[in-house]
KEMARTI-143023 format. One record per residue: x, y, z of N, C-alpha, C, O in turn. Coordinates in steps of 0.1 Angstrom, whole numbers, always signed. Example, Ala and Ser with C-alpha at 12.3 -4.5 7.8 and 13.67 -1.06 7.14 Angstrom:
KEMARTI-143023
+132 -57 +78 +123 -45 +78 +132 -33 +78 +142 -33 +85
+128 -22 +71 +137 -11 +71 +129 +0 +79 +134 +11 +80
end
This chain:
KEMARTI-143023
-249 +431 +349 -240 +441 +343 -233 +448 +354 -241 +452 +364
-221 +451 +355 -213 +461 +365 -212 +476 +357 -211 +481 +346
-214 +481 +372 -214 +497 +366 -202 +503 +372 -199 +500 +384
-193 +513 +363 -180 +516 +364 -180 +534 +371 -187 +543 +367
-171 +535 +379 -173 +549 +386 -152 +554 +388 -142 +548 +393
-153 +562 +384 -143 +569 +384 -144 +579 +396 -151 +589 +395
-135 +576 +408 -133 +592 +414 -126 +599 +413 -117 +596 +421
-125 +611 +406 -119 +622 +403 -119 +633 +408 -118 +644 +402
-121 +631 +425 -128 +644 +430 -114 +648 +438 -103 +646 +433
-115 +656 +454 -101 +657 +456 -95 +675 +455 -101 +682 +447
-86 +680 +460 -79 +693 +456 -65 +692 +450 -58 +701 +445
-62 +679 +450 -50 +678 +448 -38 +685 +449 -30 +690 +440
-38 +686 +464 -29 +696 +468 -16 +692 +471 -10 +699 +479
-10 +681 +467 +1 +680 +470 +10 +681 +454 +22 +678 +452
+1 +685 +447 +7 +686 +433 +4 +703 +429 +4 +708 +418
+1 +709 +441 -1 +724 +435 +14 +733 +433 +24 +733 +441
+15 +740 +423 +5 +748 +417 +1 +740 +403 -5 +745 +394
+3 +731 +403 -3 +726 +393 -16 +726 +390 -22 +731 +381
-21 +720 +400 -36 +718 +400 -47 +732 +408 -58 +732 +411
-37 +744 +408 -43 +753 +413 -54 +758 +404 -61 +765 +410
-58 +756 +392 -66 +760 +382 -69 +751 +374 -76 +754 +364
-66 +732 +376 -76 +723 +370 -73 +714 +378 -69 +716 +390
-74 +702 +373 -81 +690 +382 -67 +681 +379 -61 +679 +368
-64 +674 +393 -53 +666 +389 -58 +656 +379 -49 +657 +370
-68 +646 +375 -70 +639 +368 -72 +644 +354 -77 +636 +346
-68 +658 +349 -68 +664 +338 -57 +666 +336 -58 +674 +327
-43 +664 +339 -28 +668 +341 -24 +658 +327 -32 +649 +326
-17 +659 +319 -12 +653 +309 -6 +642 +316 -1 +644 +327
-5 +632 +311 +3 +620 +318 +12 +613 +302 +8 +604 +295
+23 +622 +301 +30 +620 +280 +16 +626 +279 +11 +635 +285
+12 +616 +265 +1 +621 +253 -13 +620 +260 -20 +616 +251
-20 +622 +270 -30 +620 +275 -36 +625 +288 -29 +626 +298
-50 +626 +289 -51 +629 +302 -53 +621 +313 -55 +609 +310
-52 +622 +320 -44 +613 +335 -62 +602 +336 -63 +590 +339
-69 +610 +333 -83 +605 +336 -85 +595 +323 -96 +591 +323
-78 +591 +314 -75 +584 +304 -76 +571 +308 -85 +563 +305
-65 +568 +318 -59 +561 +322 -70 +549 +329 -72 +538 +325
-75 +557 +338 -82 +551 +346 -99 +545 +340 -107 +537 +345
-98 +553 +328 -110 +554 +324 -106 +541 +314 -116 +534 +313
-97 +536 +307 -92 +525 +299 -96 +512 +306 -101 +502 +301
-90 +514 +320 -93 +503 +328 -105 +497 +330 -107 +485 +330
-114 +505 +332 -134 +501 +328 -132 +496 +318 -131 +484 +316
-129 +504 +308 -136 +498 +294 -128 +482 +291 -134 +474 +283
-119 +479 +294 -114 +468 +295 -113 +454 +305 -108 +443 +306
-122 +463 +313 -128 +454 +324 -143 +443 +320 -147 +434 +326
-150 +453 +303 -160 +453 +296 -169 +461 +303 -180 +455 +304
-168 +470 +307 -175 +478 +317 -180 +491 +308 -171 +499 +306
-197 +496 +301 -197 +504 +290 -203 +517 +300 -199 +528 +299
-215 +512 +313 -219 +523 +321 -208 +527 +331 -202 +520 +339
-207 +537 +330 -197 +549 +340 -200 +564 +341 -203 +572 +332
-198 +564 +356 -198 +576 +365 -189 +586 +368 -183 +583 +379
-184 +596 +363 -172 +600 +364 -177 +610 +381 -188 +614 +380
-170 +613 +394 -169 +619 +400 -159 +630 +401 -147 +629 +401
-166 +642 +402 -154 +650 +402 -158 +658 +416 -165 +654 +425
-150 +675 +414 -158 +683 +421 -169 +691 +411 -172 +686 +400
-174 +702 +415 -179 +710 +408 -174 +719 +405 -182 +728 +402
-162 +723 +405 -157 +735 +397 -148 +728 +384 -143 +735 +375
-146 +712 +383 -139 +709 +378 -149 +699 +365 -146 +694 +354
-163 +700 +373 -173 +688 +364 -176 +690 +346 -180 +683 +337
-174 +704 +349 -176 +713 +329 -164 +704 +326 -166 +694 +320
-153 +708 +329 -139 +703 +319 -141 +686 +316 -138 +680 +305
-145 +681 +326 -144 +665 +323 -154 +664 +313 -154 +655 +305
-166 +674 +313 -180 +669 +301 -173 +671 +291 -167 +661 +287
-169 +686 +284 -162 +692 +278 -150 +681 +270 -145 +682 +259
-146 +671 +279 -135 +663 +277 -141 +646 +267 -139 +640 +257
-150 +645 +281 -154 +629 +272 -165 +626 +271 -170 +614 +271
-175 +641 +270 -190 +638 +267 -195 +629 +271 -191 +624 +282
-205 +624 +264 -217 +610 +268 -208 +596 +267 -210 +585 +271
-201 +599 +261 -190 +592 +257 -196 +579 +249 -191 +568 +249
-209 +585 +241 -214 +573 +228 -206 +575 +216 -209 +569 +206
-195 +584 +217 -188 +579 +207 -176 +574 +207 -167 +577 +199
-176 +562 +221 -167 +554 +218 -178 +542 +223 -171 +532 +225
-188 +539 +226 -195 +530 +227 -203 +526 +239 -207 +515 +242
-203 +540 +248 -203 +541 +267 -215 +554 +269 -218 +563 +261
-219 +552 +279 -224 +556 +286 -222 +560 +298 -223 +553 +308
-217 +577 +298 -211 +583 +305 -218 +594 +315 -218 +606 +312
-224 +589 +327 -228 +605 +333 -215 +606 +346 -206 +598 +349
-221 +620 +352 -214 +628 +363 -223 +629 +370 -235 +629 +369
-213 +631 +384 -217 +630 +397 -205 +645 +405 -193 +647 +402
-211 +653 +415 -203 +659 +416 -200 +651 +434 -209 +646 +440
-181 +652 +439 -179 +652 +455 -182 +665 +459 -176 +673 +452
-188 +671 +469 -190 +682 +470 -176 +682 +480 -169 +691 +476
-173 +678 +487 -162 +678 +500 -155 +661 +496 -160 +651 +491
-137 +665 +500 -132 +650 +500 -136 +645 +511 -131 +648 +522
-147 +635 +511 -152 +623 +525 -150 +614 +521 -158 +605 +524
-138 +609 +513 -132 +596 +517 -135 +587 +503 -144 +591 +495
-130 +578 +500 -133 +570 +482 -144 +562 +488 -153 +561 +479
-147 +555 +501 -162 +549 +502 -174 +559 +497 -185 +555 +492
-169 +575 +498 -182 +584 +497 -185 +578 +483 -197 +580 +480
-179 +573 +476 -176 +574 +457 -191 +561 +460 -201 +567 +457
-193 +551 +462 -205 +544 +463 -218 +549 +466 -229 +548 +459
-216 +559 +484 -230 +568 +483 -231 +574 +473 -241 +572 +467
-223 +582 +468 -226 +592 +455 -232 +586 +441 -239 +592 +433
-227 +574 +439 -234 +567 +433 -242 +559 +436 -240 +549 +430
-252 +557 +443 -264 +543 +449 -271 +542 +434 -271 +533 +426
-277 +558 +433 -286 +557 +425 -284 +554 +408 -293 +554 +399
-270 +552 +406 -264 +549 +389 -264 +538 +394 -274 +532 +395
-253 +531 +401 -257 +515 +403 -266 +508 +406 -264 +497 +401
-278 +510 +415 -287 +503 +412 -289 +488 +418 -283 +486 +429
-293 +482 +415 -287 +465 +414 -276 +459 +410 -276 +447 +411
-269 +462 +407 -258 +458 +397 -243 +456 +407 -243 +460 +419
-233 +452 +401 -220 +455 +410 -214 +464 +406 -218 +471 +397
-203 +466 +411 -189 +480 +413 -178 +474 +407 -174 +463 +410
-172 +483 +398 -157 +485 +400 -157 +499 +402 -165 +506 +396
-147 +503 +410 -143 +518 +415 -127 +517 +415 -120 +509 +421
-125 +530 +405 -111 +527 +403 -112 +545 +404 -121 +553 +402
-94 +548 +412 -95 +558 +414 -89 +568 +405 -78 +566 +400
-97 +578 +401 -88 +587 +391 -69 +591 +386 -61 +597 +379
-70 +583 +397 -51 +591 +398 -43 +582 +397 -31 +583 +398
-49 +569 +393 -44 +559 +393 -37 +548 +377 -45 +540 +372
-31 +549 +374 -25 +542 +360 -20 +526 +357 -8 +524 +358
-30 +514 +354 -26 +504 +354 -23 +498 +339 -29 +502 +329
-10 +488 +339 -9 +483 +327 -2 +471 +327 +7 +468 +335
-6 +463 +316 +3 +449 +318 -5 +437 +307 -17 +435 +302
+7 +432 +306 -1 +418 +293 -14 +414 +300 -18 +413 +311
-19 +413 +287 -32 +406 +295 -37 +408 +312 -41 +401 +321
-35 +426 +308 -40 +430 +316 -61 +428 +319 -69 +426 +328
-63 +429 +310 -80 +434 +306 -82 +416 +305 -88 +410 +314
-79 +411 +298 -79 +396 +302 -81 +390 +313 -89 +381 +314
-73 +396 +323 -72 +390 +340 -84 +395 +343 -94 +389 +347
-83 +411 +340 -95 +417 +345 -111 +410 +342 -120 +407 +350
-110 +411 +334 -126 +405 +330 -129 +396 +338 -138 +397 +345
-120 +381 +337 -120 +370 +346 -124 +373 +360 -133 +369 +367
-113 +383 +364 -120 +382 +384 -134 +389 +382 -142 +387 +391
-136 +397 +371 -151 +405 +368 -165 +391 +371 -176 +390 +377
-157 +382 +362 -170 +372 +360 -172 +363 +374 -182 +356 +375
-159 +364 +384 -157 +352 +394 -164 +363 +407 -166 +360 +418
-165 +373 +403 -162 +380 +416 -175 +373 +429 -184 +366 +425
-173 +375 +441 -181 +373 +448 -177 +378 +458 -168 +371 +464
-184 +394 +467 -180 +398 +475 -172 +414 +471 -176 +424 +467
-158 +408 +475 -149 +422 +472 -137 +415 +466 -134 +404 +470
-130 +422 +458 -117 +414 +447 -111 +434 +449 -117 +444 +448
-99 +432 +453 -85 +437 +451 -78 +433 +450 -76 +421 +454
-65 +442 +442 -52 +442 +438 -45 +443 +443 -48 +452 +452
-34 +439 +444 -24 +439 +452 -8 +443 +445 -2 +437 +435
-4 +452 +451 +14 +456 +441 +26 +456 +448 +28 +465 +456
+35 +449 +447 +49 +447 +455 +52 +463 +454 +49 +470 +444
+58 +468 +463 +59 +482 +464 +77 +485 +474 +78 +478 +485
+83 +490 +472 +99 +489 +479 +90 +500 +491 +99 +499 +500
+83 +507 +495 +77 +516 +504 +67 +513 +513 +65 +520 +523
+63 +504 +511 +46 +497 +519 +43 +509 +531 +33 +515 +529
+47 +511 +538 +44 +519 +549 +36 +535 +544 +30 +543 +552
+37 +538 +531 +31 +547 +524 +13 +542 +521 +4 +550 +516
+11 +532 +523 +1 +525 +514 -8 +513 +529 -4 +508 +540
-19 +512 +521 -25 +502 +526 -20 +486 +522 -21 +480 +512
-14 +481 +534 -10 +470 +531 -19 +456 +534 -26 +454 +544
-16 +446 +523 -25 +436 +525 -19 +425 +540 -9 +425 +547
-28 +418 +539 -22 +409 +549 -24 +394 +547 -36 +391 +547
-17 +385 +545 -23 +372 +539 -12 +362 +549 -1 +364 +555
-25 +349 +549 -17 +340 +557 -10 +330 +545 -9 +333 +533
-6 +316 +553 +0 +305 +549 -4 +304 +534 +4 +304 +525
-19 +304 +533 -20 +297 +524 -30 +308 +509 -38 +305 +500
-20 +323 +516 -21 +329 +503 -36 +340 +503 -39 +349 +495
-43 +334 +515 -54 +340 +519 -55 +352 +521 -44 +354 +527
-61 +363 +520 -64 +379 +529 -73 +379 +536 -85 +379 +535
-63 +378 +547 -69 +378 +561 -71 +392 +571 -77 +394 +581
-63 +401 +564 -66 +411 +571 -58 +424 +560 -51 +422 +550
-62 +441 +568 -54 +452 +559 -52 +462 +568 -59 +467 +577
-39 +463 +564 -32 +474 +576 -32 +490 +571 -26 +487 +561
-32 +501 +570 -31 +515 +563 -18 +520 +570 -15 +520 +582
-13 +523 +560 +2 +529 +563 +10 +525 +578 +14 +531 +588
+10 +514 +574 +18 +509 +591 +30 +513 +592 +38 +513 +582
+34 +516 +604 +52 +518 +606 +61 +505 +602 +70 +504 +594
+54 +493 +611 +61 +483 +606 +54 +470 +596 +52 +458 +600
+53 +475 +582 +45 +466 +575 +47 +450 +578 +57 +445 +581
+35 +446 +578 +37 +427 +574 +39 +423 +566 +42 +411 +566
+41 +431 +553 +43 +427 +542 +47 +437 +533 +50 +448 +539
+48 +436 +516 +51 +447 +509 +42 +445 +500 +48 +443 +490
+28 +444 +500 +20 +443 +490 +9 +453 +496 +1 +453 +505
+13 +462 +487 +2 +479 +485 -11 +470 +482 -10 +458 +479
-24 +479 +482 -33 +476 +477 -38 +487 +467 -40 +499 +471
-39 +484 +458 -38 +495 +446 -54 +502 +444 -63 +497 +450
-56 +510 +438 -69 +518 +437 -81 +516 +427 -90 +523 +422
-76 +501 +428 -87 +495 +420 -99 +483 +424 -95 +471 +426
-112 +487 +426 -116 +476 +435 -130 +472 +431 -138 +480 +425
-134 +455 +433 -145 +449 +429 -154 +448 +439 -150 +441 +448
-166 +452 +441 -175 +446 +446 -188 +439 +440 -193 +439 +429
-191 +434 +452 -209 +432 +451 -220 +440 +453 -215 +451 +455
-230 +442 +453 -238 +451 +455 -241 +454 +473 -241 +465 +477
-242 +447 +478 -239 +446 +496 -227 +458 +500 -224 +462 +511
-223 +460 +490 -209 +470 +494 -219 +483 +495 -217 +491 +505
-227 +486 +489 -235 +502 +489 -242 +503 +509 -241 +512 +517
-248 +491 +510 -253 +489 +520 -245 +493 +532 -248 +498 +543
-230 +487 +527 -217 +484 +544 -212 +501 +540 -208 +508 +549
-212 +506 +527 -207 +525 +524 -213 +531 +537 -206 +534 +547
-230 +532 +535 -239 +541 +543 -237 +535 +557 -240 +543 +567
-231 +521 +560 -232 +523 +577 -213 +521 +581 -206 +514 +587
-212 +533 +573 -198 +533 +577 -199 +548 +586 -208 +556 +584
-188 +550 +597 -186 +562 +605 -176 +567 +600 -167 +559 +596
-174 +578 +597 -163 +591 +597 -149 +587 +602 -150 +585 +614
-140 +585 +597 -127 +585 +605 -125 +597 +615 -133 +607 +616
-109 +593 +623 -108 +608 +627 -101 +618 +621 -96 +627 +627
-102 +615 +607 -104 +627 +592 -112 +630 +589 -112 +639 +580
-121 +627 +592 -135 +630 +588 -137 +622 +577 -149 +625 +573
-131 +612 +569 -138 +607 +560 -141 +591 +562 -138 +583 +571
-150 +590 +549 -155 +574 +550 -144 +563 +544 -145 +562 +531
-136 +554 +550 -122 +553 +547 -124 +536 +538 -128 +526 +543
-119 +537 +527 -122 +525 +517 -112 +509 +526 -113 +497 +524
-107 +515 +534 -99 +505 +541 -109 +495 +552 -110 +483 +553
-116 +508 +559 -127 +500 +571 -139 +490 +556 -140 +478 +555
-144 +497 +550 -151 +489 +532 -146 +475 +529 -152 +468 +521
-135 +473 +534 -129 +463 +525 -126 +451 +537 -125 +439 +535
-124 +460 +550 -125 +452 +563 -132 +442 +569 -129 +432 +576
-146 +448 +565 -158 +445 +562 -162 +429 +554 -169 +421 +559
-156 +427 +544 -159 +418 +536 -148 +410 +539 -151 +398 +541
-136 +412 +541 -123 +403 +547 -129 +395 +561 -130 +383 +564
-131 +404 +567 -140 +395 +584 -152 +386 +583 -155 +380 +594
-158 +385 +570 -168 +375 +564 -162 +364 +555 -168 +354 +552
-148 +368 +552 -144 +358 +544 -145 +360 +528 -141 +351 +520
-150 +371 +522 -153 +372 +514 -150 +380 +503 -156 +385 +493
-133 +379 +512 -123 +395 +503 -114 +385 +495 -114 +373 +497
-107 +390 +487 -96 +379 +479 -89 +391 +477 -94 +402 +479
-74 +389 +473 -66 +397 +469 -56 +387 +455 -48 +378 +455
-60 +393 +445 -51 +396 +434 -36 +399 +432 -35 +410 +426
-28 +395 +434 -11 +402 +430 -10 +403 +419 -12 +393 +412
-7 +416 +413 -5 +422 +402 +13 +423 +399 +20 +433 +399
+17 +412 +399 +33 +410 +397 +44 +418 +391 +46 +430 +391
+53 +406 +383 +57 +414 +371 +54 +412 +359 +49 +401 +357
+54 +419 +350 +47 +421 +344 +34 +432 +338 +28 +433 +328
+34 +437 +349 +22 +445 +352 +32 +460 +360 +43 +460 +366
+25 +468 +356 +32 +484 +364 +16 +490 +372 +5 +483 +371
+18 +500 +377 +9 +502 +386 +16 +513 +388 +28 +512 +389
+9 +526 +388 +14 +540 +391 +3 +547 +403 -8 +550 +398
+4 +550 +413 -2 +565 +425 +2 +573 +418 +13 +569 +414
+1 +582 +413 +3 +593 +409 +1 +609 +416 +1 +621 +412
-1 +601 +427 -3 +616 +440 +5 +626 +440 +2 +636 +446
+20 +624 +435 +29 +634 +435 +36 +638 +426 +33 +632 +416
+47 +649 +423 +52 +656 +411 +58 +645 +402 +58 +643 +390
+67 +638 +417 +72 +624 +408 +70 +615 +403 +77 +609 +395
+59 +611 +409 +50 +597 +407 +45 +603 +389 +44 +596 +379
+43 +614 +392 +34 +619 +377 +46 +620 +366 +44 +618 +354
+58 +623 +374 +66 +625 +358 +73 +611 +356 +79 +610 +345
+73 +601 +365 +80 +583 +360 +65 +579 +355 +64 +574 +344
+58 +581 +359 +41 +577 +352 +43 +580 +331 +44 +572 +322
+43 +596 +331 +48 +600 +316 +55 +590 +314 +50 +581 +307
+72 +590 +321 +84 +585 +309 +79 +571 +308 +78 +567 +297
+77 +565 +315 +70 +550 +315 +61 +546 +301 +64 +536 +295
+50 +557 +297 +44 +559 +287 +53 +560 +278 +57 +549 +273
+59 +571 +273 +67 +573 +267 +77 +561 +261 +77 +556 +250
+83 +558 +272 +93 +549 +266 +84 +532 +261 +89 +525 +252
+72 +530 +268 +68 +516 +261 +63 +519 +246 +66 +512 +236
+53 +535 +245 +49 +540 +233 +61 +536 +223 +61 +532 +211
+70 +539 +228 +81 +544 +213 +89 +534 +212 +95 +534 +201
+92 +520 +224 +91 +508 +218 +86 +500 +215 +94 +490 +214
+74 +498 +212 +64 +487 +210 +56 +493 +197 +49 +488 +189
+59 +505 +196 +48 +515 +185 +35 +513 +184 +28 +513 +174
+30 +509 +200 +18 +509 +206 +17 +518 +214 +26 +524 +218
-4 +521 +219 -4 +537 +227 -9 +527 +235 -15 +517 +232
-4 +532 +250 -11 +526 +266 -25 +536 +267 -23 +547 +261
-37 +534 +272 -50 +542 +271 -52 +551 +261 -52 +563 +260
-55 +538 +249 -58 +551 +238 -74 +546 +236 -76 +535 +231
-83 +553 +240 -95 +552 +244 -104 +546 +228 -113 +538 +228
-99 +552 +217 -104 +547 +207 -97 +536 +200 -101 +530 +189
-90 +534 +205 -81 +520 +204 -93 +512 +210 -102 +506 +204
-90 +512 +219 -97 +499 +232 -112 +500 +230 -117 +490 +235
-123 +510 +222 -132 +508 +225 -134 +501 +207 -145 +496 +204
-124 +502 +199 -126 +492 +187 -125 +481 +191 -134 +473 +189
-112 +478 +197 -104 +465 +201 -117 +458 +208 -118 +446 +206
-126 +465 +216 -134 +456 +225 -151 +455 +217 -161 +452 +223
-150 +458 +207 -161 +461 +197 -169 +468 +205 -180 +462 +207
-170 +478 +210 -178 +491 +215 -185 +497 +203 -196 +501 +202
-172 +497 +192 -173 +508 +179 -173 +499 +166 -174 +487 +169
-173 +500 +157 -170 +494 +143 -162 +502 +138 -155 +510 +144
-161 +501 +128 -149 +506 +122 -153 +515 +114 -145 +521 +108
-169 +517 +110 -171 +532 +102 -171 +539 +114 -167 +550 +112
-174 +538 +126 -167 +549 +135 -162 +553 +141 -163 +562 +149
-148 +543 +138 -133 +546 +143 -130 +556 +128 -123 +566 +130
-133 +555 +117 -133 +559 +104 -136 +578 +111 -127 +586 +109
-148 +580 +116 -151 +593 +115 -147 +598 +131 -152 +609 +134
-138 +590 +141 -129 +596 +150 -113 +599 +144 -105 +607 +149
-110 +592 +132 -100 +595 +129 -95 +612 +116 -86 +620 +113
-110 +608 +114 -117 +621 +103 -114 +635 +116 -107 +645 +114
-120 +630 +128 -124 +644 +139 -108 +646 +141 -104 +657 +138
-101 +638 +146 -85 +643 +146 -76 +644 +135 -66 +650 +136
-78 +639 +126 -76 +646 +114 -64 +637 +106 -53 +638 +111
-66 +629 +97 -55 +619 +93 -42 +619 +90 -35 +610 +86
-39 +632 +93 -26 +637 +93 -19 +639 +102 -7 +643 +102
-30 +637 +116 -23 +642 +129 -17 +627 +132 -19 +617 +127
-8 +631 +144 -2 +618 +148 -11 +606 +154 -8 +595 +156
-22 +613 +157 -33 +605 +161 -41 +597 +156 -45 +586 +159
-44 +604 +147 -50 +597 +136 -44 +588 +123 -49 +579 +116
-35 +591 +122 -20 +580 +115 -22 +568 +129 -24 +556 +125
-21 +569 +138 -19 +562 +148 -34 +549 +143 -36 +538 +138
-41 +563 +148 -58 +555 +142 -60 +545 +132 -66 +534 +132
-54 +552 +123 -55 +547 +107 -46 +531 +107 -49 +522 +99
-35 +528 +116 -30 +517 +113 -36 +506 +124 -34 +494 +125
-46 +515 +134 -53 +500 +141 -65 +492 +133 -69 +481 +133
-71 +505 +126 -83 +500 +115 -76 +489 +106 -81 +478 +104
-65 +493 +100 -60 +488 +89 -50 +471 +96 -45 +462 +89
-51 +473 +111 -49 +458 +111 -59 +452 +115 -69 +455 +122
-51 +438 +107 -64 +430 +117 -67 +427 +131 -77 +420 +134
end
């Protein structure tokens, strides 16, 4: 079984004053919270154990938000970051919820979507061996960790924010490991940021041969959401697929019916709790009602 970890930790200071009084990963993104998003991606990965990471001034709101989360068919605890040391810290902070088992670590701020998205996903879930990332054509690369692949398609190496990229394939904030990954976390050194940098993590298994990289094409969107703007094309994105397809992107009780987490007498009494007259529950009421 893989166990699922969200990091949601962070000050999010490049989005203040927004986030001066909650948590970027609580920010509305359209009809939802930003922590939605990311949290969709587990459960569609089939992933039911998850770890949400936050800080501790921000860890009440997330309980407050998505409880034990047995009523969508998950098992939900918390972890607090006490200090940002980097998305490798996100594995030490977890050793002891994972266990034996493998990783996906997807980053709170992060929004993926695409046909047969959870499809693909599952697949590299069951092949994985080692470390599996994503990869996103990006018109910016130099903002981003970029991949590096030779002739024949391989990832052979990863560059962080280079002046002059090799390429334009970001590596996005979604990532597979093995269990050997907790092991290479704890004997990682401090940058000179002081944190434990998911880039040297991933370097690690690439120099063994044993990184692959995924291109998430077209087809597929992929949002950072680190900034005012990133956050408000993230919404209209939502927005405008919602209101053409008359489908919801991370509707958490969607996806945990859709993936039989739930049955349908208790999609029945989540639609009762939002109330069948709200837009949500109308919403609710016609995923029960199809087949």
């Amino acid at each position: 079984m893989m166990r699922g970890i969200i990091l949601a930790g962070g000050t999010g200071s490049r989005l203040r004053p927004l986030t001066t009084i909650t948590s970027k990963q609580l920010l509305p993104v359209y009809d939802k919270p930003l922590v939605y998003y990311p949290l969709s991606v587990l459960m569609l990965a089939g992933i039911r154990e998850i770890l949400v990471i936050s800080t501790a001034q921000h860890q009440p709101a997330f309980r407050d938000l998505l409880g034990d989360g047995s009523h969508l068919g998950l098992r939900l605890r918390y972890a607090v970051q006490p200090a940002p040391r980097g998305l490798a810290d996100a594995l030490l902070i977890g050793r002891d919820f994972i266990g034996d088992e493998q990783i996906c670590l997807v980053l709170g701020d992060n929004i993926f979507y695409g046909h047969e998205f959870g499809f693909m996903l599952r697949r590299e879930v069951e092949k994985l061996d080692g470390c599996t990332l994503f990869g996103y054509p990006v018109a910016d690369p130099e903002r981003y960790g970029v991949a590096v692949l030779d002739e024949s398609e391989r990832l052979v190496g990863l560059v962080e924010k280079p002046a002059r990229p090799p390429g334009n394939l970001a590596v996005t904030g979604l990532y597979l490991y093995d269990n050997e990954a907790l092991r290479y976390a704890a004997e990682l050194s401090p940058s000179a940021r002081g944190e434990l940098e998911i880039t040297d993590l991933n370097r690690r298994f690439v120099a063994e041969g044993r990184a692959r990289l995924v291109k998430l094409g077209r087809g597929t969107a992929w949002f950072d959401t680190g900034t005012t703007d990133s956050l408000l094309e993230a919404g209209q994105f939502v927005q405008v697929m919602q209101k053409r397809q008359g489908v919801q992107i991370a509707c958490l009780e969607e996806v945990a019916y859709r993936m039989r987490y739930i049955d349908g007498d208790r999609l029945g009494e989540l639609i009762d709790r939002f109330g069948a007259d709200s837009e949500q529950g109308r919403y609710l009421s016609r995923v029960l009602d199809t087949p």
